[in-house]
C-alpha positions in Angstrom: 5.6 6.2 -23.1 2.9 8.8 -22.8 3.4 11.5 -20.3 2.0 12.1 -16.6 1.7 14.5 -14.4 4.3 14.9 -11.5 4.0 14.6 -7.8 6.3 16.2 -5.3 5.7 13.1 -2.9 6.4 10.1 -5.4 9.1 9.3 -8.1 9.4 7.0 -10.9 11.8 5.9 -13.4 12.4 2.8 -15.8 15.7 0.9 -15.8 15.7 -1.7 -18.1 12.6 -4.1 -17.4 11.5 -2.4 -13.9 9.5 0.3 -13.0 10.8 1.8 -10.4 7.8 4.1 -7.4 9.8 5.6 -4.9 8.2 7.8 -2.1 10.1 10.7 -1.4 8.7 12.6 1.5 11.1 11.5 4.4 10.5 14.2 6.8 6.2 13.2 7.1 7.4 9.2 7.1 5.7 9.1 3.0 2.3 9.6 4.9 0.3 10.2 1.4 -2.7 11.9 0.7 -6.1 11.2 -1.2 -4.4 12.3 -4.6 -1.2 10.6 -4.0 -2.8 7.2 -3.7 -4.4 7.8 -7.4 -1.0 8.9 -8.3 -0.2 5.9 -7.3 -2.5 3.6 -9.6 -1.8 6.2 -12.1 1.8 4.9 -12.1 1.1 1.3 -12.1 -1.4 1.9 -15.0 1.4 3.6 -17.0 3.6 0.6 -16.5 1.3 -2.1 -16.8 1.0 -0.5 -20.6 4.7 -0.3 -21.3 5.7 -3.7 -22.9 9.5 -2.9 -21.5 8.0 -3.7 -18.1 7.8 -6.6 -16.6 8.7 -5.8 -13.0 7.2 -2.9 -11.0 9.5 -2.0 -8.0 8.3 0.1 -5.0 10.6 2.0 -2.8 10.3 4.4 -0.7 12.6 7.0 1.5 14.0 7.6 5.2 13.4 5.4 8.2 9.7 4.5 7.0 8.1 2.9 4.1 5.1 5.1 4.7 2.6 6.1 8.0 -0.4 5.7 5.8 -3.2 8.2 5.5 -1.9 12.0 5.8 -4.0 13.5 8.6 -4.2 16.9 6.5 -6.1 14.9 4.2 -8.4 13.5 6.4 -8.7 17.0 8.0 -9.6 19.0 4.5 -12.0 16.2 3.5 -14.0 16.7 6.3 -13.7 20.2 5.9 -15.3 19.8 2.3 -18.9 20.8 3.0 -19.6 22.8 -0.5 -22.8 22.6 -2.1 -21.5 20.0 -4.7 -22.3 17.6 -2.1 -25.8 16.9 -1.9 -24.9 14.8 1.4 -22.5 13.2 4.2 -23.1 10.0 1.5 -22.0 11.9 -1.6 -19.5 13.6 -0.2 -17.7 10.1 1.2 -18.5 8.2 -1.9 -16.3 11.2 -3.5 -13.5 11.5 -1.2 -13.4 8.1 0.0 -15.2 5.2 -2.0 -14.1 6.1 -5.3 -10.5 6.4 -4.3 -9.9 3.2 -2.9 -11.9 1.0 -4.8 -9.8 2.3 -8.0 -6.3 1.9 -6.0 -6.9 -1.6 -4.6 -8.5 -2.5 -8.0 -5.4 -1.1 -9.6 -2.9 -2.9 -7.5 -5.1 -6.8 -7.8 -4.9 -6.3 -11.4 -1.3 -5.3 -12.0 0.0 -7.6 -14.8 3.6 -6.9 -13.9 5.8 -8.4 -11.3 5.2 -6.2 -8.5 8.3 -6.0 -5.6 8.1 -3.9 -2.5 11.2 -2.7 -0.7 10.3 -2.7 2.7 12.5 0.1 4.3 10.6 0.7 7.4 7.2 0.4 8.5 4.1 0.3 6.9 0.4 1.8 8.0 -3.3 1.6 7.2 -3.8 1.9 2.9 0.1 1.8 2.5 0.2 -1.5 4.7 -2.6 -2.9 2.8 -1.1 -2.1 -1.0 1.8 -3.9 0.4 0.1 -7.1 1.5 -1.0 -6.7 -2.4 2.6 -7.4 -3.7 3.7 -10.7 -5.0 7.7 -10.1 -3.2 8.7 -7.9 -0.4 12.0 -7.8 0.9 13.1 -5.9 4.2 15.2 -3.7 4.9 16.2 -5.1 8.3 14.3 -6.6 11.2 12.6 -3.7 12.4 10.1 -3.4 9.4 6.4 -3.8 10.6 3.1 -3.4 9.2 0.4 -2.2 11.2 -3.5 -1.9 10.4 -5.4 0.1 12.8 -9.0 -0.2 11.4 -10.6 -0.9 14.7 -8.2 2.3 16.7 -9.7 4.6 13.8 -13.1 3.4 13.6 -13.4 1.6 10.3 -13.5 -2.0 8.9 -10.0 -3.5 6.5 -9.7 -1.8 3.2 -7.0 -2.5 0.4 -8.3 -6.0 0.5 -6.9 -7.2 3.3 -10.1 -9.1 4.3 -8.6 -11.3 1.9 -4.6 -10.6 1.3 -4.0 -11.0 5.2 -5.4 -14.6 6.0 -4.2 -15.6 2.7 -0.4 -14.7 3.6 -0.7 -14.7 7.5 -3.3 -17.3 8.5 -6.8 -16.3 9.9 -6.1 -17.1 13.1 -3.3 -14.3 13.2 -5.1 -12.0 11.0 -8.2 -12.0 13.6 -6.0 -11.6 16.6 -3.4 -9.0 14.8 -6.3 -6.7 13.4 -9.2 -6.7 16.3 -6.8 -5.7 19.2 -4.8 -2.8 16.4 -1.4 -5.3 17.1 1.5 -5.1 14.3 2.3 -7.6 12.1 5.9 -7.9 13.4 9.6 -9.4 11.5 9.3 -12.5 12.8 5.2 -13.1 12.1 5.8 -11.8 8.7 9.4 -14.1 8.5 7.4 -17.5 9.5 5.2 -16.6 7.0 7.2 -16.6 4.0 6.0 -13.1 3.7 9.7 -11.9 3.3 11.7 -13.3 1.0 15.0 -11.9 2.5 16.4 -9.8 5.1 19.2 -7.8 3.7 19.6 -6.3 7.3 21.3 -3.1 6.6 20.5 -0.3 9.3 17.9 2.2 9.1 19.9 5.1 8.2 21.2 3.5 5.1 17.7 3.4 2.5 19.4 4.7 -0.6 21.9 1.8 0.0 19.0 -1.0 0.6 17.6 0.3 -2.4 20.9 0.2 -5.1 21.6 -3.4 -3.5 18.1 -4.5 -3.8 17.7 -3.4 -7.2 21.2 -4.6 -8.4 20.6 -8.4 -6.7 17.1 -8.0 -8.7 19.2 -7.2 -11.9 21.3 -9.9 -11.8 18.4 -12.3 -10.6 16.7 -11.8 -14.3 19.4 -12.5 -16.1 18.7 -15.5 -18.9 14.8 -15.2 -17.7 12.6 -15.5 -20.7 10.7 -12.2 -19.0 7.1 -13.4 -20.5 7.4 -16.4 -18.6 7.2 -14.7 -15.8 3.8 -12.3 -16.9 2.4 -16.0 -18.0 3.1 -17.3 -14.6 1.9 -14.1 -12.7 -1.4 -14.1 -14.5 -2.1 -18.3 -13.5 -1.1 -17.8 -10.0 -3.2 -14.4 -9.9 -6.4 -16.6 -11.3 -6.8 -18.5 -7.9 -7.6 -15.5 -5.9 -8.4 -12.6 -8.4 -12.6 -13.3 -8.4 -12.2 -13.1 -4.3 -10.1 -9.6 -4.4 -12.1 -8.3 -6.6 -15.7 -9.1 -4.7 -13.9 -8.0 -1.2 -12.7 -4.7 -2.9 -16.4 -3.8 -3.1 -17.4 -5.3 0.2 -15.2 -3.4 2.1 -15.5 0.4 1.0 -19.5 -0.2 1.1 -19.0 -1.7 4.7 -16.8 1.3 5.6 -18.7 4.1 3.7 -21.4 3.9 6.5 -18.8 4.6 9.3 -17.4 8.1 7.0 -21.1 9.2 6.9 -21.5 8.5 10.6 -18.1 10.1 11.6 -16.2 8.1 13.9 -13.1 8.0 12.1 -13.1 11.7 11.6 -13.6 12.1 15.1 -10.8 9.5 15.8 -8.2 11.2 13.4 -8.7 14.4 14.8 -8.5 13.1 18.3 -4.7 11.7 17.0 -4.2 14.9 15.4 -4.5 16.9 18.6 -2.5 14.4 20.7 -6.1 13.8 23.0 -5.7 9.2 21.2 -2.7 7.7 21.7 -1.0 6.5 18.4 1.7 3.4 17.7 3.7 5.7 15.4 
């Protein structure tokens, strides 16, 4: 397996046929930067090219799976005002457009099974790379995900213009995302987005995580592992065309609001406390 750099925020490892992502930065709820997100596709990339693989597993750490964008981020991107920027357009299409269309594209193109371990709740990108796995099982009943596009002054990103009605309904997805509302347990239970509850407590992670991955284990057993890659790939083909025009869509809708600056105003109006935030 060829080598990749290391990242203080996110862990991997192989056992057997998964590949295991776990975020490990409890104490700032896994809230990930710019370069952690292409860490991220970095990581998928690297299993989607071992032929071991056949299941990607995410995890993650502490009492959330992860708050979304890092504010720090935010705040040293809009900091960046250095000549190699020849304006608020270039800049944004660097720090912003580039990044997410290569994560989302990333994560609709994965040709492994890919399972999220919902600990906790999810936020913003993290929320939306979540909608873009094919299983997710909780934690407990207090996992959430939360979009707040319209509270931050941007449109849906991650492909949730597509991901969301497709697993919630559009009737939800409109009322859930225009008035910044969480997609609770129960809306995501009715669903079918959850396959199971293993409704451990929220102290107790590490634990979800061993039992997940150990039920997982002995779910594979006597699977001819290709069949499930071949069956991925056809159920994939009814939506991929769609992901992959909305993936463009939305960072070309959004880049206009970066170069106007209403989310940087909004993120640093959360970072001083003056905008009230679910977290």
């Amino acid at each position: 397996m060829p080598e990749i750099r290391q990242n203080e925020k996110i862990s991997h490892r192989i056992e057997g046929p998964f590949f295991i992502i776990q975020l490990i930065n409890p104490d700032n709820l896994n809230a990930l930067e710019g370069e952690d997100y292409i860490y991220l596709g970095e990581l998928l990339e690297l299993a989607d090219k071992n032929s071991d693989v056949y299941f990607t597993i995410l995890q993650s750490s502490g009492r959330f799976f992860s708050s979304g964008a890092d504010f720090k981020g935010i705040a040293k991107a809009q900091e960046d005002n250095g000549a190699k920027y020849a304006s608020e357009t270039s800049k944004w299409l660097s720090n912003f457009v580039a990044r997410n269309v290569y994560v989302t594209d990333v994560f609709i193109k994965h040709s492994k099974v890919l399972v999220c371990c919902l600990n906790g709740p999810a936020i913003g990108l993290s929320a939306a790379l979540v909608a873009l796995c094919d299983i997710v099982y909780s934690m407990n009943d207090k996992v959430y995900l939360l979009y707040p596009f319209a509270n931050l002054g941007l449109v849906t990103e991650g492909g949730t213009a597509i991901s969301l009605p497709l697993k919630f309904g559009a009737n939800t997805t409109y009322e859930r995302l225009m008035f910044n509302k969480p997609f609770n347990y129960d809306i995501m239970t009715k669903s079918g987005f959850i396959s199971k509850n293993f409704n451990m407590p929220s102290s107790n992670t590490e634990a979800f995580n061993a039992e997940l991955l150990k039920e997982l284990k002995g779910k594979v057993e006597g699977l001819y592992l290709p069949s499930c890659l071949g069956m991925k790939k056809l159920l994939k083909s009814n939506h991929i065309g769609s992901f992959n025009e909305i993936n463009s869509m939305e960072v070309n809708e959004s880049l206009k609001y970066w170069v106007d600056g209403e989310p940087l105003r909004r993120f640093s109006q959360l970072g001083s406390k003056q905008r009230k935030h679910r977290l």
